[in-house]
C-alpha positions in Angstrom: -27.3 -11.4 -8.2 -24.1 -12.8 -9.8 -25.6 -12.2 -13.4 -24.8 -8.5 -12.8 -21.1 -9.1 -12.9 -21.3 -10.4 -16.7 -19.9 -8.9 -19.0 -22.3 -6.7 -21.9 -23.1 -8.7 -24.7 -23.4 -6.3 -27.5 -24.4 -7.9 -31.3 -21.1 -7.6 -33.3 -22.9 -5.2 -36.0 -24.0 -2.7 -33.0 -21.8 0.1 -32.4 -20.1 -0.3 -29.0 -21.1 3.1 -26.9 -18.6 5.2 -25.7 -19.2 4.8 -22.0 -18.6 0.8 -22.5 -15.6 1.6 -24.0 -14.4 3.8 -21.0 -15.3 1.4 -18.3 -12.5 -0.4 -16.6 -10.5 -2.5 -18.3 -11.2 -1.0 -21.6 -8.2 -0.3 -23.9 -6.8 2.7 -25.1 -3.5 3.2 -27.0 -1.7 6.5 -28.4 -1.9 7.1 -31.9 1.6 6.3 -32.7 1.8 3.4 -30.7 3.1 0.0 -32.4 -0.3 -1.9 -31.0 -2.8 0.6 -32.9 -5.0 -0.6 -35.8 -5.1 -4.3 -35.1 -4.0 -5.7 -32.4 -3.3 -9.4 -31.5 -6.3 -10.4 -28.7 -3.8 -12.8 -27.1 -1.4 -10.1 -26.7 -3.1 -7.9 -25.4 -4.9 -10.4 -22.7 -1.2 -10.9 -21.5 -0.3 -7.1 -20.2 -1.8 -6.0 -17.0 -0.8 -2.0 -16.3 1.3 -2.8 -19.6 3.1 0.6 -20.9 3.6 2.0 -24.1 5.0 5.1 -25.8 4.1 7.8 -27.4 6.9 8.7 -29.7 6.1 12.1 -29.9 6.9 13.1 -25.7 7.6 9.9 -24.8 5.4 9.9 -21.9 4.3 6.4 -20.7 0.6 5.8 -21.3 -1.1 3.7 -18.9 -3.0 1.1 -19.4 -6.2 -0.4 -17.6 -6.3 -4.2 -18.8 -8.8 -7.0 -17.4 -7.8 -8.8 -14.0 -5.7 -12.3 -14.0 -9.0 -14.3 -14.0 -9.9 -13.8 -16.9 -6.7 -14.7 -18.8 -6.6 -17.8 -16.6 -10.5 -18.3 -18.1 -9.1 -18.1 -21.3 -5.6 -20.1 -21.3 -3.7 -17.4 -22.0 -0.3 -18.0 -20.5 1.7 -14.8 -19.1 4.5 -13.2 -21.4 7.7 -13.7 -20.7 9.7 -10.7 -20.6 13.6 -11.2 -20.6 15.5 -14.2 -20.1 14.9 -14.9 -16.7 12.5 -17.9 -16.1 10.7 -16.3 -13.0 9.4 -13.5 -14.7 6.6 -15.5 -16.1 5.2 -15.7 -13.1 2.0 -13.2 -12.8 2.9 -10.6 -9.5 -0.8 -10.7 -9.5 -0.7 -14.0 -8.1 2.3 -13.6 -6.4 1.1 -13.9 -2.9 -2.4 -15.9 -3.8 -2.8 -19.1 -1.8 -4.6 -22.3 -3.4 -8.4 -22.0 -2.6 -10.1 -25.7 -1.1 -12.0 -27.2 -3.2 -15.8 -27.1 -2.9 -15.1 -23.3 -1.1 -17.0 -20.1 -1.7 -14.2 -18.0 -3.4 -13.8 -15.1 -0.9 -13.3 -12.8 -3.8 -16.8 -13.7 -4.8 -18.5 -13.0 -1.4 -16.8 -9.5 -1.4 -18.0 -8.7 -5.0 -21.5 -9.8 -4.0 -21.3 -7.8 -0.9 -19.9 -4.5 -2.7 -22.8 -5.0 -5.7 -25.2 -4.3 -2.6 -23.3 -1.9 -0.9 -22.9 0.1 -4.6 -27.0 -0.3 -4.8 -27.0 1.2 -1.8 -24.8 4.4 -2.1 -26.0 5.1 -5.1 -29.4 5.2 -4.0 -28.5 7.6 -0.9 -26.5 9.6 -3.8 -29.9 10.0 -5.8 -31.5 10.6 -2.8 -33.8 8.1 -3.3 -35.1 6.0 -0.1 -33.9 2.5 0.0 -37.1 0.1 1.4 -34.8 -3.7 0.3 -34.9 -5.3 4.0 -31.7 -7.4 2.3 -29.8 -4.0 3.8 -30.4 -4.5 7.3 -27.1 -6.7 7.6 -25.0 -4.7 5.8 -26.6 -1.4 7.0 -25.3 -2.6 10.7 -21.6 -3.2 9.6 -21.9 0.8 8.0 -23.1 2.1 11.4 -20.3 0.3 13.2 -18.2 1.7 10.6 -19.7 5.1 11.1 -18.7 5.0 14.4 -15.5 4.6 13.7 -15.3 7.4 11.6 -16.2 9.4 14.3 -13.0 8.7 16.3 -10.3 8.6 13.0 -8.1 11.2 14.1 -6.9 8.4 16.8 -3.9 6.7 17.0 -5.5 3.9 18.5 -7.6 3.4 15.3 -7.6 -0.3 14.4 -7.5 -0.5 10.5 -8.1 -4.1 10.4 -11.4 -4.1 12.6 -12.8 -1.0 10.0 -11.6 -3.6 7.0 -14.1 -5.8 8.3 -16.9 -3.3 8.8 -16.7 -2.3 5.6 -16.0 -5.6 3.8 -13.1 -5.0 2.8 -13.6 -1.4 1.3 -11.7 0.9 3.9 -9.6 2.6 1.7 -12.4 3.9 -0.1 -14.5 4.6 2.7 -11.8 6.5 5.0 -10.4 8.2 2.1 -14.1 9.2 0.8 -15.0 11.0 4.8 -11.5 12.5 5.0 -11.5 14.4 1.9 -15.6 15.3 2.7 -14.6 16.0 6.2 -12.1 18.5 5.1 -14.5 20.2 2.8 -12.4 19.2 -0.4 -15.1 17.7 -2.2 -17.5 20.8 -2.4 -14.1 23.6 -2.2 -12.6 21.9 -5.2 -16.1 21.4 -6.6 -15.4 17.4 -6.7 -18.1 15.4 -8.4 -18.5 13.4 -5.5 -19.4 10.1 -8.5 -15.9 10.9 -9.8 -14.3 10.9 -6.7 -16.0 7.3 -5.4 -15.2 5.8 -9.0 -11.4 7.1 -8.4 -11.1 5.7 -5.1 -12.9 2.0 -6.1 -9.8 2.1 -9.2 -7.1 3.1 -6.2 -8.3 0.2 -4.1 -8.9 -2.5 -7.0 -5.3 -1.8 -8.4 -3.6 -2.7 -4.8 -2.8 -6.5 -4.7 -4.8 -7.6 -2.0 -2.9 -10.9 -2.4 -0.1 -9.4 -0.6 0.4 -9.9 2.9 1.4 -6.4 3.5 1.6 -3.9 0.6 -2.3 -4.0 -0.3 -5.1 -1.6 -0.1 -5.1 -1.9 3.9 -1.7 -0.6 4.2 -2.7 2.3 2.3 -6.2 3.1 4.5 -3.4 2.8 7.4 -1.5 5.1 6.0 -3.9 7.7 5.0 -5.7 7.8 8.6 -2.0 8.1 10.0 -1.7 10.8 7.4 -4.7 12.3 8.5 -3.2 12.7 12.4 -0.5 14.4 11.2 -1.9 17.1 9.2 -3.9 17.8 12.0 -1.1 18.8 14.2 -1.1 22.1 15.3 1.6 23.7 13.3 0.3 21.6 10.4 -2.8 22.6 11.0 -2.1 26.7 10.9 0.2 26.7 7.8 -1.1 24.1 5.3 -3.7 25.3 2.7 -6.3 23.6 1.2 -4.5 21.8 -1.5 -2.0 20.5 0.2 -4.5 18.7 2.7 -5.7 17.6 -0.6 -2.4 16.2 -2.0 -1.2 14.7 0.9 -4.8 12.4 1.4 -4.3 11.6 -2.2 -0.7 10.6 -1.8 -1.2 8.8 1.2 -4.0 6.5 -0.5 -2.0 6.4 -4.0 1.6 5.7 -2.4 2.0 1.9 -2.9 -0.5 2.1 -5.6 -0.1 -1.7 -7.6 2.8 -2.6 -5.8 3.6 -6.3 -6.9 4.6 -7.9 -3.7 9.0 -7.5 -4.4 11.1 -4.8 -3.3 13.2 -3.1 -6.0 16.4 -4.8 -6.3 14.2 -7.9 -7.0 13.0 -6.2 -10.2 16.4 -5.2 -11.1 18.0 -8.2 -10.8 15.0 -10.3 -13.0 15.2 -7.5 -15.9 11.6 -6.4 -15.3 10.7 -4.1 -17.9 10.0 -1.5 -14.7 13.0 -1.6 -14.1 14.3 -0.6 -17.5 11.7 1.9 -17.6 12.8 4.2 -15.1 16.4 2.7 -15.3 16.6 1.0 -12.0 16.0 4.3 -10.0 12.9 4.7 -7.7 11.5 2.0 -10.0 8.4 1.5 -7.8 7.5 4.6 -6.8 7.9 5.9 -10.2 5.1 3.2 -10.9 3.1 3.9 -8.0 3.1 7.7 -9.1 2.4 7.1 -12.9 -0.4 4.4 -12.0 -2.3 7.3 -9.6 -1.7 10.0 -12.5 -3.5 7.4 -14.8 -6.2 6.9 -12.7 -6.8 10.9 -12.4 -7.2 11.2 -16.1 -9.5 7.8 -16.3 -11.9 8.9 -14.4 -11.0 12.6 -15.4 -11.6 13.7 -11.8 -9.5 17.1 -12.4 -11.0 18.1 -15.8 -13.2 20.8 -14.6 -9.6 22.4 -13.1 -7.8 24.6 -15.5 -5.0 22.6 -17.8 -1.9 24.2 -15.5 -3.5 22.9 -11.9 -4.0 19.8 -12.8 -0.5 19.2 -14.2 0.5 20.6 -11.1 -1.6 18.6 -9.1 0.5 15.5 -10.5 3.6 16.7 -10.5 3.1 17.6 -6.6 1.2 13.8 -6.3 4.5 12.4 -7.8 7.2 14.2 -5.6 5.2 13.2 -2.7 5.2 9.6 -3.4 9.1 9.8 -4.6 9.8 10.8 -1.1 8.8 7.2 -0.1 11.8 5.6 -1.7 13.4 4.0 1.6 16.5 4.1 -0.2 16.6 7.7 -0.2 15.8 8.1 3.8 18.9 9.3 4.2 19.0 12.3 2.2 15.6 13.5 3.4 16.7 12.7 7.1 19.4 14.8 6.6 17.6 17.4 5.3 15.4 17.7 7.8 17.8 17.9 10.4 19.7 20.6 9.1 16.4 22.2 8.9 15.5 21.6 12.8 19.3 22.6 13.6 19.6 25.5 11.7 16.0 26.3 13.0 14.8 28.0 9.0 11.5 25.7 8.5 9.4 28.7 7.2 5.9 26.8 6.6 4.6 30.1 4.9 7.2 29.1 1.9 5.0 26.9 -0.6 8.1 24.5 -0.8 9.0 24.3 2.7 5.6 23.0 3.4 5.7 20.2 0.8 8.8 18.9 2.1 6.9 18.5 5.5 4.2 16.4 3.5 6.7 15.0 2.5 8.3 14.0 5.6 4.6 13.4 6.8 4.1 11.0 4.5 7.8 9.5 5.3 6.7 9.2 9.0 3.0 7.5 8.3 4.4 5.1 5.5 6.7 3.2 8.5 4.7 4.6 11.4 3.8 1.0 11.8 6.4 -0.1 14.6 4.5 3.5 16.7 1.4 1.8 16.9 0.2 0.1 20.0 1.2 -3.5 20.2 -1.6 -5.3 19.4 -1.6 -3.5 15.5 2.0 -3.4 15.6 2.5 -6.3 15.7 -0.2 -7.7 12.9 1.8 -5.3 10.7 5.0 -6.5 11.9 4.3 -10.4 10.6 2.3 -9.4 7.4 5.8 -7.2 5.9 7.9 -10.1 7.2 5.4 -12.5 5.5 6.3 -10.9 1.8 9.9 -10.6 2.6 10.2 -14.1 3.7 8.1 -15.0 0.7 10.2 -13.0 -2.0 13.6 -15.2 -0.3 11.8 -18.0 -1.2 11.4 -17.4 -4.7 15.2 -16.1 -4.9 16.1 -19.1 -3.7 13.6 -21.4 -6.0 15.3 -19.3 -9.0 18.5 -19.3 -7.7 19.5 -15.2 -7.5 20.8 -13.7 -4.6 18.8 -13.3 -1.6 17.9 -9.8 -0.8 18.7 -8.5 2.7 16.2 -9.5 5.6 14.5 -11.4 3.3 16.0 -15.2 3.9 13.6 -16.8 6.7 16.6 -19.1 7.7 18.7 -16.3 8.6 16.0 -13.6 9.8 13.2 -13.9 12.4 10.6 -11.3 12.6 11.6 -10.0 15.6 15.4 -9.4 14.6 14.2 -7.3 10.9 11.5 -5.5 13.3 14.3 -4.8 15.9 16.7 -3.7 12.8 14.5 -1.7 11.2 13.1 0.2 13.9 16.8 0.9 15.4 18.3 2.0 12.1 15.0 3.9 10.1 12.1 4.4 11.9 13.8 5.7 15.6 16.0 8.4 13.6 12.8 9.1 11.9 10.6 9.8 14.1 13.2 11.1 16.9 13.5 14.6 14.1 9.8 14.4 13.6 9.2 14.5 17.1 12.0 17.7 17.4 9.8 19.2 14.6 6.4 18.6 16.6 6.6 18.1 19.9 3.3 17.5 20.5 1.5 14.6 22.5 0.7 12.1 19.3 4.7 12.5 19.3 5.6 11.4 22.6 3.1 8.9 22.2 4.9 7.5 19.3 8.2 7.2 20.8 6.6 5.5 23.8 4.8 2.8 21.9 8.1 2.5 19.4 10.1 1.7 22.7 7.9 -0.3 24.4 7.0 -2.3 20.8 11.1 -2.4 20.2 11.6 -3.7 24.0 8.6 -6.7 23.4 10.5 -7.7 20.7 13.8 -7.8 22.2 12.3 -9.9 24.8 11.1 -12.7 22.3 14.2 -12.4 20.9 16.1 -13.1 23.9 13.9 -15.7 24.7 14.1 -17.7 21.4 17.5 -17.5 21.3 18.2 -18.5 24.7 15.5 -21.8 24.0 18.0 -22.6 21.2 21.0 -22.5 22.9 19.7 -24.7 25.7 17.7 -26.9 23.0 21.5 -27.3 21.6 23.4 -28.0 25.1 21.4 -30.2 26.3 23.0 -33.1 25.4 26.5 -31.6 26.1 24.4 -30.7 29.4 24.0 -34.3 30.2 27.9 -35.5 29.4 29.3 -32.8 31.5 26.6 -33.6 34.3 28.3 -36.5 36.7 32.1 -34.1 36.4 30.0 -31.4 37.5 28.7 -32.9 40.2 32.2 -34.2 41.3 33.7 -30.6 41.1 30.5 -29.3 43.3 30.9 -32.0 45.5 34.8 -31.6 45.7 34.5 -27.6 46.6 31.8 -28.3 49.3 34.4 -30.6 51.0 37.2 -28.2 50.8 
């Protein structure tokens, strides 16, 4: 089974065919582009989601190279851009953890498994019957899956356990029955082969080696996503393409996010950074990435020229609106909105900006969950920031707020954060929708924010007696003498 993940091998004096050439990690450049004609293989082996120009509308052209493994294979170290030592470290192996020796990569168990499960689903796709008793495992883990599809409009619904049912492939999976659930595929005549290539590129490019900005966050996202548009004043207003965009946002939002927060790329010189000139410098990414991924697998080319530009152009505002550093000016926004009581959802823009606040609300709805998920979410963000601190110290740069593990615990950022973003947040959200998924939020964000109070208070107060105790034990025979004196008098 492992010999079908080699690589072609085509005689050097066959032409290679065009749908080779348009696979995954093939490389295309722009005709003006410095790298066409000849380019060097070792530079090219260095640049993962590399950019280029094309001088004639400066647009960035994306561009799909072949994963870290391979360059690692080859000996191919990564290219230094700027002067800063750190950035030739590879954000693709930012997060990784050293694997024992003598272990089954896990990487390789989950490529195994998704070879069968793509035999599979393509099969059902030809319709042809599938008789391979080497299904019956897997086949079990889809109809728990299934299952769990049935109930996704929850708030209870547990992302991790759906992970696991479907090996690691819920971002494609949820994202594939929302947008067939909603009647998108066959409304917007989808070619449903498109659509499942699309969404296997979307949940490859996440970096699963993140704790917490990978392709599960995003499946959380786009089921919590999927609760809101089905709010009843959601529900009556939106039309069918903004459903659309907002499932498509939800699943691109984060799309190749390397594991740092922006100032971290600002302050090593990434070439992001200079890019979009230090402003939104990740979401710009995460939008340009998802617009390249569109055109890859050409998933809007039946669409007229004018819908699909506008498609993106709505994708990108969408996933803009996730820059925390602009929660502020959407926040107030949206309360002036709610005061001045002039939300008209039959006005086109009016109901982007609630996708837009939608997708606000589901990107940090993590602290509404119920405990149990809350709190897995709550330790896998405060896993990267810790980690990022740690590399700002190795380097010697500045730590970025909240991410020092000396100064932090997680349940001071948690309590932080939920006080100062998520409660204003979802507080107007709540004035916008009062509905029961509402109320429901606010009572698992208080209950969540009091739990962590409590541990707070309680290591804290372990601390401080772990520190007196010796003090404790000097003071102990003059306390006794001053109890001893006040029960005489």
């Amino acid at each position: 089974m492992e010999l079908c993940y080699q690589l072609p091998v085509l005689p050097l004096d066959r032409p290679v065919p065009k749908h080779v050439l348009s696979r995954r990690g093939a490389i295309s450049f722009s005709s003006s582009s410095s790298l066409f004609g000849a380019p060097d293989p070792r530079q090219l082996s260095q640049r993962r989601g590399a950019i280029s120009y094309d001088s004639s509308d400066q647009t960035a052209l994306y561009i799909r190279m072949l994963d870290v493994r391979v360059r690692s294979q080859v000996g191919f170290e990564p290219e230094r851009r700027g002067s800063h030592p750190y950035l030739g470290v590879d954000f693709r192996t930012l997060h990784s953890r050293a694997e024992s020796a003598g272990s089954i990569p896990a990487r390789r168990i989950q490529r195994l498994f998704s070879f069968q499960r793509h035999l599979l689903s393509s099969r059902l796709l030809r319709g042809a019957p599938h008789l391979n008793p080497l299904h019956i495992l897997d086949e079990d883990y889809c109809g728990q899956a299934k299952c769990m599809l049935e109930k996704v409009g929850s708030w209870n619904f547990d992302i991790f356990l759906f992970d696991r049912l479907t090996n690691g492939n819920s971002l494609v999976c949820l994202t594939f029955h929302l947008l067939n659930q909603y009647g998108l595929i066959e409304l917007f005549q989808l070619d449903m082969v498109k659509v499942r290539h699309f969404l296997v590129l979307v949940q490859e490019d996440y970096h699963n080696q993140n704790p917490y900005h990978n392709a599960v966050h995003a499946a959380d996202v786009t089921q919590a996503m999927h609760c809101y548009l089905r709010e009843p004043k959601l529900t009556q207003s939106l039309t069918s393409c903004d459903i659309l965009l907002g499932l498509l946002a939800a699943a691109t939002h984060d799309l190749d996010h390397p594991g740092v927060n922006q100032p971290f790329l600002i302050k090593t010189n990434h070439y992001l950074a200079a890019l979009y000139r230090n402003t939104s410098v990740l979401e710009n990414h995460h939008w340009k990435s998802a617009v390249g991924l569109l055109r890859e697998t050409e998933l809007f080319s039946h669409l007229p020229a004018e819908d699909s530009l506008s498609i993106e152009r709505q994708l990108g505002s969408l996933i803009l609106a996730t820059d925390i550093s602009r929660q502020n000016d959407y926040l107030s926004r949206f309360r002036t909105h709610l005061d001045e009581n002039n939300l008209c959802l039959g006005n086109a823009s009016h109901r982007h900006f609630i996708l837009q606040m939608a997708l606000k609300c589901a990107d940090i709805c993590n602290p509404c969950r119920p405990w149990e998920l809350s709190k897995q979410w709550s330790e896998k963000v405060t896993e990267e920031f810790f980690h990022q601190g740690d590399i700002e110290k190795k380097h010697k740069l500045e730590v970025s707020p909240l991410c020092d593990s000396e100064a932090n615990t997680i349940a001071s950022v948690q309590i932080g954060f939920m006080t100062y973003v998520v409660e204003p947040l979802f507080a107007e959200w709540a004035r916008f929708s009062d509905t029961r998924l509402s109320q429901t939020m606010l009572g698992h964000l208080g209950l969540n924010k009091a739990s962590w109070s409590a541990m707070e208070s309680e290591a804290s107060g372990s601390f401080e007696e772990g520190e007196s105790e010796p003090a404790r034990a000097t003071e102990e025979p003059s306390s006794r003498a001053l109890s001893q004196g006040s029960q005489e008098s």
